[in-house]
C-alpha positions in Angstrom: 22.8 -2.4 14.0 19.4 -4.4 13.3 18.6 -7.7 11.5 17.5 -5.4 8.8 20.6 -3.2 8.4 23.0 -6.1 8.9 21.2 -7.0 5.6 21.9 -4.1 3.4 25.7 -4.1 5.2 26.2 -7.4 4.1 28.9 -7.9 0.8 27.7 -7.5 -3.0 28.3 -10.9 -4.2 26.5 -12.2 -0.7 23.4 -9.9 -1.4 23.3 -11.4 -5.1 23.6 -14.8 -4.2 20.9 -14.7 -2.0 18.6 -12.5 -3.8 18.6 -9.4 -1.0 20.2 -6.6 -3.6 17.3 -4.7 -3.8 14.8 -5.5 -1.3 16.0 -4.6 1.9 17.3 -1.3 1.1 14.0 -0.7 -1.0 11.7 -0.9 2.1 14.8 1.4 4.6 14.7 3.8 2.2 11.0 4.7 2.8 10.8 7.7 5.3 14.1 9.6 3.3 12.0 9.0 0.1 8.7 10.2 1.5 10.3 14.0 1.5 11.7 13.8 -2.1 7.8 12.8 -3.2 6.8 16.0 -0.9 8.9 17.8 -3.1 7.8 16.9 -6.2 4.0 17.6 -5.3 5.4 20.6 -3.9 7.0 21.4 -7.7 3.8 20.5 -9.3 1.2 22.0 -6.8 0.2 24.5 -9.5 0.0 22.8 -12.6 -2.0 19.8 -10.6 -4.8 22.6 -9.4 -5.0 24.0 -12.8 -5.5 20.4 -14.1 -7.7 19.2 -11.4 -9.9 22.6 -10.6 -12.8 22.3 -11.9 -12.9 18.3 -11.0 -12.7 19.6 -7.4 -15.5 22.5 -7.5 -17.6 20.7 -9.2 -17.6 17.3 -6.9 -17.1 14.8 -10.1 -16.8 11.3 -8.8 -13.5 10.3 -8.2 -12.1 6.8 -9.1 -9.1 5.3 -7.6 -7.8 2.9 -10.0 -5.0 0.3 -10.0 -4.0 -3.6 -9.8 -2.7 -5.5 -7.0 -1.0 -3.5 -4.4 -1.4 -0.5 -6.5 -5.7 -1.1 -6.0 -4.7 -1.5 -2.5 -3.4 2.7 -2.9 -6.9 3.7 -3.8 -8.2 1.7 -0.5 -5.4 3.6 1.7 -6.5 6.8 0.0 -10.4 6.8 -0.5 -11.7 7.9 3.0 -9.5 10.6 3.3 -9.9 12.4 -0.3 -13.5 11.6 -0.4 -13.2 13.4 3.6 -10.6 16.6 2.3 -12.7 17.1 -1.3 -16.3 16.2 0.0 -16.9 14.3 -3.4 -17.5 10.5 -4.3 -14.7 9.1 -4.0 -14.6 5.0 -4.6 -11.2 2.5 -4.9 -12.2 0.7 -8.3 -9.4 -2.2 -9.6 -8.0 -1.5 -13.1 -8.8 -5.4 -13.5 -12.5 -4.8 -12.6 -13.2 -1.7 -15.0 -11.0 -4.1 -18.0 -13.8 -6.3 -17.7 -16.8 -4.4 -16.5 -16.5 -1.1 -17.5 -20.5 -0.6 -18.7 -21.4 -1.5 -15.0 -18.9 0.8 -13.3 -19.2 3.6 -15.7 -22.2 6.3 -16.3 -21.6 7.6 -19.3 -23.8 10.8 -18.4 -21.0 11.4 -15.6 -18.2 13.8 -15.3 -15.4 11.6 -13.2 -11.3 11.6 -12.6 -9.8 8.4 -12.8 -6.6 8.6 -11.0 -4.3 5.5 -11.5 -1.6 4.1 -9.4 1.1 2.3 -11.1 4.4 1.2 -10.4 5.6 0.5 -14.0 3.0 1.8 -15.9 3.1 -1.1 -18.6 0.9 -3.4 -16.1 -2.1 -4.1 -19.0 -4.6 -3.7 -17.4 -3.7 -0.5 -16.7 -2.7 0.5 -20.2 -5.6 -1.0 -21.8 -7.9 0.5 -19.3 -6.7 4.0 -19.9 -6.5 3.4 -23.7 -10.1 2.3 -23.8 -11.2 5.5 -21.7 -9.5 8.4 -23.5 -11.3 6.5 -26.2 -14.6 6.0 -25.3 -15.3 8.7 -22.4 -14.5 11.8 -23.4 -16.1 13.3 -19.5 -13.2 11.1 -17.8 -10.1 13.1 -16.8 -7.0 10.9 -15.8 -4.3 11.7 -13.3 -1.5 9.3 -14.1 0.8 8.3 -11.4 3.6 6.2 -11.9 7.4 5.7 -10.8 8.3 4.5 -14.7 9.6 7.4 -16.7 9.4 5.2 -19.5 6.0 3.4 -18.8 2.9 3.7 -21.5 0.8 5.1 -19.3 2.7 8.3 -18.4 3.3 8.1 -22.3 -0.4 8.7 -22.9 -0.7 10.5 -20.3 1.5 13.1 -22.1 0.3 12.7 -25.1 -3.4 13.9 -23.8 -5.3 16.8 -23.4 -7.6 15.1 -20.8 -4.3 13.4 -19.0 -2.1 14.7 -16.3 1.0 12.5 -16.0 3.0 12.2 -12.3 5.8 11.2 -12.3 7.8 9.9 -8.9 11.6 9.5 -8.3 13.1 6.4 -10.3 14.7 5.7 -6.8 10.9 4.7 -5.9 10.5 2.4 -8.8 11.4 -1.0 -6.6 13.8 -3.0 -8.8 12.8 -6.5 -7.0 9.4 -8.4 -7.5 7.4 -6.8 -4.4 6.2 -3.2 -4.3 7.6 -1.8 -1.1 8.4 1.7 -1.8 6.8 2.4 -4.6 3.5 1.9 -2.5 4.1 3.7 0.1 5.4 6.8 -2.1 2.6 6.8 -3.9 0.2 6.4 -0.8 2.4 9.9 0.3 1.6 11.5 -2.6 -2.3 10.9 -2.6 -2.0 12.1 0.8 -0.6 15.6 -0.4 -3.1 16.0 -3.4 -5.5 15.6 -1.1 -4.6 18.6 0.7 -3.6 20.0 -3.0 -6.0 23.4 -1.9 -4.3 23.7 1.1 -1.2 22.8 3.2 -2.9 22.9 6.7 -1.2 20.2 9.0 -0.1 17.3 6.0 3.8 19.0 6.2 3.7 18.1 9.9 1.9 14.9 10.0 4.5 14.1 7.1 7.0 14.5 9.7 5.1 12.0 12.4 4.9 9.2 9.5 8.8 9.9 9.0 9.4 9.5 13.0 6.9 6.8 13.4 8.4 4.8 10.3 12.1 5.3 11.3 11.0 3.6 14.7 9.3 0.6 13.0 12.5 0.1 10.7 14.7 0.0 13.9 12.5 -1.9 16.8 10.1 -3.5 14.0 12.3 -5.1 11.7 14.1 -7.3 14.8 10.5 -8.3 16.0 9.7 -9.5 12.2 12.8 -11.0 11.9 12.4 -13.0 15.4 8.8 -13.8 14.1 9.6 -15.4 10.9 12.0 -17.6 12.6 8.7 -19.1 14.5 8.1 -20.6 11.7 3.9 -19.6 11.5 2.4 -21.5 8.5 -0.8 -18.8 8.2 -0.6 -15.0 8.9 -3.9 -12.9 9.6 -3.9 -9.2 9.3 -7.2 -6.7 11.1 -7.7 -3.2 10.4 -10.6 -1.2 10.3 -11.0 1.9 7.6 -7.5 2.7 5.8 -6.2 0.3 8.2 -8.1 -2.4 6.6 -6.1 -1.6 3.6 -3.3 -1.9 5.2 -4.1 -5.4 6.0 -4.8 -6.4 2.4 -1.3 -5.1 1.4 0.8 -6.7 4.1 -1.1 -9.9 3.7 -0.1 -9.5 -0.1 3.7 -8.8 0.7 3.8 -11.6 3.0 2.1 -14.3 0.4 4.6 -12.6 -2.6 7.7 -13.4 -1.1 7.1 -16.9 0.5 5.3 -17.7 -2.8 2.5 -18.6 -0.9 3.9 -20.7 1.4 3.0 -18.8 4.2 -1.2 -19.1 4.1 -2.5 -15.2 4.2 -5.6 -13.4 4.9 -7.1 -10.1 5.5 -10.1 -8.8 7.3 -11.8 -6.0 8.6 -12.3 -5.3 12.6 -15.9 -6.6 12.9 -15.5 -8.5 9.4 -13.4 -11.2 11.2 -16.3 -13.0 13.1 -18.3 -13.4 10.3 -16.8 -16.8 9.3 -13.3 -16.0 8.7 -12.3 -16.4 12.3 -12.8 -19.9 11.9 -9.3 -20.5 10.0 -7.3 -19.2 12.5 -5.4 -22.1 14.0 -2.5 -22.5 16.8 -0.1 -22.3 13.4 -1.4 -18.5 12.7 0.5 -15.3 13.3 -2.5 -12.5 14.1 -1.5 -9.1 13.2 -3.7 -6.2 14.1 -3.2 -2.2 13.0 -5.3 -0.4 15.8 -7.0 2.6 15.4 -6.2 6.3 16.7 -9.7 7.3 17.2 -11.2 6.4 20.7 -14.5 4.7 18.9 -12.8 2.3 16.7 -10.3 1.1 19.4 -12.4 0.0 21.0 -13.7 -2.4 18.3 -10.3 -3.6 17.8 -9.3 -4.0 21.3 -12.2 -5.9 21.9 -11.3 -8.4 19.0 -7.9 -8.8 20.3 -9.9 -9.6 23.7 -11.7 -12.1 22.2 -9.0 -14.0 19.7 -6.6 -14.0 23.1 -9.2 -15.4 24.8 -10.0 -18.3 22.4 -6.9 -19.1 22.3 -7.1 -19.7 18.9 -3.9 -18.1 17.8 0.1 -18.8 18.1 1.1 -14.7 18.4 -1.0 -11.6 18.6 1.2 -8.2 17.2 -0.6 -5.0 17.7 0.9 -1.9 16.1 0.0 1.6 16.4 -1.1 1.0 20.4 0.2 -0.4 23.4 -2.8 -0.7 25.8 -3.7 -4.0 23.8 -3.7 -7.2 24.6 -1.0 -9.0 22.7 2.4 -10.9 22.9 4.1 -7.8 20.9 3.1 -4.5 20.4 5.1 -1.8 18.3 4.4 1.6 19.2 6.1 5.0 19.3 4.5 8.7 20.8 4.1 9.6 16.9 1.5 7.3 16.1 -0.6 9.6 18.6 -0.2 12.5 16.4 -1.2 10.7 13.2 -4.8 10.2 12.0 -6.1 7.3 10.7 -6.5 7.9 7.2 -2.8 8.9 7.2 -1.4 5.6 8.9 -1.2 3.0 6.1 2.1 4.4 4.8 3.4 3.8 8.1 2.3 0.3 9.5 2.3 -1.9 6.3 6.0 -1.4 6.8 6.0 -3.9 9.3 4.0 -6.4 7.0 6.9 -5.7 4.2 9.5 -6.6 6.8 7.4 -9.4 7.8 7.6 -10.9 4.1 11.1 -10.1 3.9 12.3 -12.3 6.8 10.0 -15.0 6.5 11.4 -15.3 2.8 14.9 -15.4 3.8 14.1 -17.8 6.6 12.2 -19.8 4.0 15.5 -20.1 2.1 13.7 -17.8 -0.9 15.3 -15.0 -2.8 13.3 -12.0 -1.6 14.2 -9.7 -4.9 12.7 -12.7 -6.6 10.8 -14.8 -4.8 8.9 -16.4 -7.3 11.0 -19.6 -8.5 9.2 -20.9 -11.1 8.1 -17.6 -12.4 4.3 -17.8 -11.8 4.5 -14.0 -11.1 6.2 -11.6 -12.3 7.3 -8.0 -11.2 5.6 -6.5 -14.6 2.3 -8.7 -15.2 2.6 -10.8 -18.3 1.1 -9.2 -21.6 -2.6 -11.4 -22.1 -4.9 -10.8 -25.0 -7.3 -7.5 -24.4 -10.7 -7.6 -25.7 -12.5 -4.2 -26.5 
């Protein structure tokens, strides 16, 4: 048994006293989860095409749109639809097209929006898809959600120019951090994205299952012996979908230590560029390295360099072991899985990462906000149209 199994085998009361009800067993449940959202694409394969046709044969630019970690879905997913549908295909925050929409939008312009939301009531989300149907009648919306009872799946429904998806309630994390709920949806852009045709997505499905089921057993004790080191900044490297995978676990981390553990993100060849200069002998350096023989080399030879400097406490590499590092996690799937396909995989490790240094922190994971700066739903705020 693991440090991350010990916590979902610990007692009831124990788990509610310390805040660990939901979030441990919300990021173990991942891989099972992962085939149930299979199956529900599966179900809806059909009606999706018949919704999404002539979006597809006619190349319409494709917007990814969501808040927080659900913007950091449409940066997982971009490359690889814009790669499988050979359209435009661009990650744009709900928060961004709330407050410039006239820059973002051509009005002239056949697009599909599809949003990302845990809830569904986050609103900017709402008010974005409101003001759309509204205003632009050329914009199709694909709604995705894990809220049956969330206003955006609502109006969703209730449109002729909206396709509502809904995921499992099981993937609609009860504590304060998306875990699952990001990487479920993450699964399921992967599948629509190979809505035309199966080709190999069933099978790498399979290598993010293996791959993940390793991190939850060998990475969960690594993060749990990390956060006990006590690192007061965390800095995460990817390049492509990996780099959106550094965004997210930076986010988890920050989320549940309330910010008490200092966070940042970068891409590969982005990190020299000034940000390399806040890295300190306090700083945990996480890097998610690339499949493809090209990249790698770009992130090995960053991991050459920051070891080098010495300007770091710990260097993680995941997804490779010929790095150099302190700790690598690593497993013969992640050789069978592309790129664009990893960030469902590896941000587990930055969940896990969040999760123990919270504990170790003395913080209630399910809600690690004490003074209720955030919340799980974003606070209701005036919208102006």
């Amino acid at each position: 048994m693991n440090t991350l199994r010990e916590l979902q085998a610990l007692p009831m009361d124990e788990k509610r006293e310390r805040g660990l009800v939901h979030t441990p067993d919300e990021i173990a449940q991942q891989p099972t989860s992962w085939r149930n959202t299979y199956r529900l694409f599966e179900n809806s394969r059909s009606e999706l095409r018949s919704f999404l046709g002539q979006a597809r044969d006619e190349r319409w630019t494709i917007y990814m749109v969501g808040a927080g970690t659900s913007d950091y879905i449409g940066h997982s997913l971009a490359n690889l639809l814009r790669q499988r549908w050979q359209c435009e295909v661009f990650a744009v925050a709900s928060t961004d097209l709330l407050t410039n929409r006239e820059d973002l939008v051509l009005t002239d312009r056949n697009y599909l929006w599809i949003s990302f939301s845990r809830s569904g009531d986050s609103p900017e989300g709402v008010a974005v898809l409101e003001q759309a149907l509204a205003a632009y009648p050329k914009v199709k919306h694909l709604v995705v959600s894990c809220n049956k009872d969330g206003r955006m799946v609502k109006l969703a429904q209730e449109s002729e120019q909206a396709f509502g998806m809904l995921l499992d309630d099981a993937v609609n994390d009860r504590s304060l951090a998306m875990t699952s709920s990001f990487t479920n949806m993450v699964v399921f852009g992967q599948a629509l994205a190979h809505l035309w045709e199966n080709e190999h997505y069933p099978a790498t499905l399979e290598y993010l299952i293996e791959a993940a089921e390793y991190l939850l057993l060998e990475g969960a004790d690594l993060a749990h012996d990390l956060a006990q080191q006590a690192c007061l900044r965390a800095c995460f490297v990817g390049a492509g979908g990996l780099g959106a995978t550094a965004r997210e676990s930076a986010l988890k981390l920050l989320e549940l230590t309330s910010g008490r553990i200092e966070t940042m993100y970068e891409t590969t060849l982005g990190l020299r560029h000034g940000p390399m200069s806040s890295l300190n002998a306090d700083t945990l350096f996480v890097g998610f390295l690339s499949n493809e023989a090209r990249r790698r080399k770009y992130d090995n030879d960053l991991l050459h360099e920051v070891h080098a400097k010495e300007v770091v406490r710990k260097i993680v590499a995941i997804g490779r072991k010929d790095a150099v590092c302190d700790h690598f996690l690593h497993c013969p799937a992640f050789d069978r899985i592309d790129d664009a396909y990893r960030p469902a995989v590896d941000v587990i490790f930055g969940q896990m990462l969040g999760l123990f240094s919270s504990i170790e922190l003395g913080m209630r994971p399910d809600s690690p906000s004490p003074t209720g700066v955030i919340s799980r739903v974003v606070e209701a705020f005036s919208i102006y149209s």
